[in-house]
Structure formats: C-alpha cells, structure tokens
VOZA-382447 format. One record per residue (C-alpha): residue number from 1; z, x, y. Coordinates in steps of 0.001 Angstrom, whole numbers. Each point is the difference from the previous one (the first is absolute). Example, Ala and Ser with C-alpha at 12.3 -4.5 7.8 and 13.67 -1.06 7.14 Angstrom:
residues 2
<node 1,<7800,12300,-4500>>
<node 2,<-660,1370,3440>>
END
This chain:
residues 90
<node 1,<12700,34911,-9827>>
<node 2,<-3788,-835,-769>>
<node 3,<-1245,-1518,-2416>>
<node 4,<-4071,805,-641>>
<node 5,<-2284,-2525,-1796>>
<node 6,<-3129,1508,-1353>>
<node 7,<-3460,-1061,-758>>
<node 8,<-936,-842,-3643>>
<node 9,<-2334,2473,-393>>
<node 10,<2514,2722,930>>
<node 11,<2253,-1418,-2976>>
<node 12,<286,1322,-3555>>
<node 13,<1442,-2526,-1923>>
<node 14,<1189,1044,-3301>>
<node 15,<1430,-2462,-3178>>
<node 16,<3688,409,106>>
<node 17,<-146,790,-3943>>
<node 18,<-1641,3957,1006>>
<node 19,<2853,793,2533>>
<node 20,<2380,2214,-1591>>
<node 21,<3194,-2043,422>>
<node 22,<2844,2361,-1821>>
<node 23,<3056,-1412,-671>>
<node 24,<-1053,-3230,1549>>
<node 25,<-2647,-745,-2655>>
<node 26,<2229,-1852,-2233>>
<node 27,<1031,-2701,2464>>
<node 28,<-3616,-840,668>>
<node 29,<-1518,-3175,-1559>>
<node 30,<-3620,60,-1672>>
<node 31,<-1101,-2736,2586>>
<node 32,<981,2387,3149>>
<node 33,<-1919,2938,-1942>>
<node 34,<-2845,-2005,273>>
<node 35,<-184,-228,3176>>
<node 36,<-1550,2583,2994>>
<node 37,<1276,1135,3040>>
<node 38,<-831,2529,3097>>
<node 39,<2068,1504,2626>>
<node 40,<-893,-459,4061>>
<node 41,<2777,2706,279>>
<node 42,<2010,1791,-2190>>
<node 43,<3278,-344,2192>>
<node 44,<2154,3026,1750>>
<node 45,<2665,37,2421>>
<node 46,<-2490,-533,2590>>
<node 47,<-2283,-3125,-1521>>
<node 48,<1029,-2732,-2234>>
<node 49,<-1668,-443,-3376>>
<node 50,<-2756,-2127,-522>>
<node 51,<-906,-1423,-3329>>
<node 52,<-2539,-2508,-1122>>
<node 53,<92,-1287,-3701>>
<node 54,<-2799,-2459,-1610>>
<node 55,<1913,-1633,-2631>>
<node 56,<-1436,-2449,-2766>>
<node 57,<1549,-3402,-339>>
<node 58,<3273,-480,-1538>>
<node 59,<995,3527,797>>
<node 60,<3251,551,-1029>>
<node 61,<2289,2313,2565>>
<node 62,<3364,1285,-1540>>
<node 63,<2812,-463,2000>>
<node 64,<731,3269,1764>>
<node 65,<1576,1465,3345>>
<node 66,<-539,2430,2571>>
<node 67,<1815,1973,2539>>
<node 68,<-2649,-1103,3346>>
<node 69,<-1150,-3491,1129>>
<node 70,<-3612,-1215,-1724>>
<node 71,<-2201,-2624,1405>>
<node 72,<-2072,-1750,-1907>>
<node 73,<-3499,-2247,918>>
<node 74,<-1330,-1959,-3081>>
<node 75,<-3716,-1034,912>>
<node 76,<-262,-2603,-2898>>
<node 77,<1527,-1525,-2069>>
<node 78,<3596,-1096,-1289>>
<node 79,<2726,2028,535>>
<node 80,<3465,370,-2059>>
<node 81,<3121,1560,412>>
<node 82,<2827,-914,-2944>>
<node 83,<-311,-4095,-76>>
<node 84,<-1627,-718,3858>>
<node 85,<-3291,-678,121>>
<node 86,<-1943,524,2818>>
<node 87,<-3568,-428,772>>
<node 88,<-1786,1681,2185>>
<node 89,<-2955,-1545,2077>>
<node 90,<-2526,1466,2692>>
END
C-alpha cells in the first residue's frame, strides 16, 4: 500500500462547514466546521486515505470511532484527547 503526498498547489482545500456531511452533520461541533481540509488521496482498496485538516485553536473533536486505523501528525500546537494533555513540539 502507498501512500502519495502531494504538492500544495495541487490541493483544494475546502472549509469543512461546505462538505455535505448527511447524517453525520449533527455530531459535528461549530469549532471543527470552521476549520479546512484537502485530500492527498481519497482512499480505495489499493491506497490509503490521506487527509489534511487546518484547524483553529481550541478546536473541539467529538468523540467518535471508526472501523480502520488513523494516524494522526499535529504540526503545532497542544493536543487533547479526554483529560491527557499533550503538547506537541518541532
């Protein structure tokens, strides 16, 4: 499996608010709307999917599950998960 990291100008990053989510739509909060993000692949049997999200400060994530492994790479910034803290450095 392969994963494919592309160039920002090939990127169209979009606010998260203008994606039609469906039934989903409820469980965002405001904060995550806010944000923007662009796929480097949509994801098929053959590639894995890779997403990249800009998110404000003080973003608020629900809790949620899926049914594949994520990974996740914060640049900046604090992150948490329930009560643990951790901040990220470069």
């Amino acid at each position: 499996m392969s994963i494919r990291v592309h160039h920002e100008d090939q990127l169209a990053w979009r606010p998260i608010g203008d994606i039609p989510l469906g039934w989903m739509a409820e469980h965002f909060d405001p904060t995550e709307l806010a944000g923007r993000l662009c796929f480097h692949e949509a994801g098929d049997v053959a590639t894995m999917q890779l997403m990249e999200m800009r998110l404000n400060p003080n973003t608020l994530i629900a809790p949620h599950a899926h049914d594949y492994d994520e990974i996740f790479y914060v640049v900046e910034g604090p992150e948490t998960r329930g009560t643990e803290l951790e901040e990220m450095t470069g």
